[in-house]
C-alpha positions, 0 to 999 in steps of 0.5 A: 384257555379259561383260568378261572372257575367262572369262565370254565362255567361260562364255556361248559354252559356254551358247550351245553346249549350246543349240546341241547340244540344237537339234541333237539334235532336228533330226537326230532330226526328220530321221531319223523323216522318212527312217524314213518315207520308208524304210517308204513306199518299201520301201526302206532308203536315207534313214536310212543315208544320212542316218546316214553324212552327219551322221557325216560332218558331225560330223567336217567340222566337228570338224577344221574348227574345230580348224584355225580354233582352230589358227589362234590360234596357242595364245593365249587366244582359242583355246577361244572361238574353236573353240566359236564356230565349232562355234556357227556351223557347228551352227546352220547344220546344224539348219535343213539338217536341218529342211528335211528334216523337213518 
């Protein structure tokens, strides 16, 4: 169990490369699925779309967990809580895209 602000960070900041690497690979599962969908329909629509939603994404939920560290006013907590919520809001993105892989 972490007992100190330090070491909370230092297991958030794991939880997050995980998070990242899940990410990484959803959205990588989910693009071949669109690159399929394209090649079967004869059309170019899925992988475009799918780019500009996850850039999207990615920068909801950049300044959406920069507000929620604003928040915290510049305490101490700030850090942990940013990466918590990038933690949270990523998790939830990996089983959005997995759907789509499928």
């Amino acid at each position: 169990m972490a007992s100190s602000q330090v070491e909370v960070g230092e297991c958030i900041s794991a939880v997050n490369e995980n998070v990242t690497a899940s990410l990484d690979f959803a959205f990588k599962t989910a693009m071949s699925a669109a690159t399929e969908l394209d090649n079967v329909t004869g059309r170019k629509d899925a992988e475009p779309a799918l780019l500009s939603g996850q850039e999207a994404w990615i920068n909801y939920r950049d300044t959406h967990c920069d507000y929620v560290g604003v928040t915290y006013g510049g305490g101490s907590g700030t850090g942990i809580a940013v990466i918590s919520c990038k933690i949270e809001l990523g998790r939830s993105r990996v089983a959005e895209l997995m759907m789509f892989a499928e």
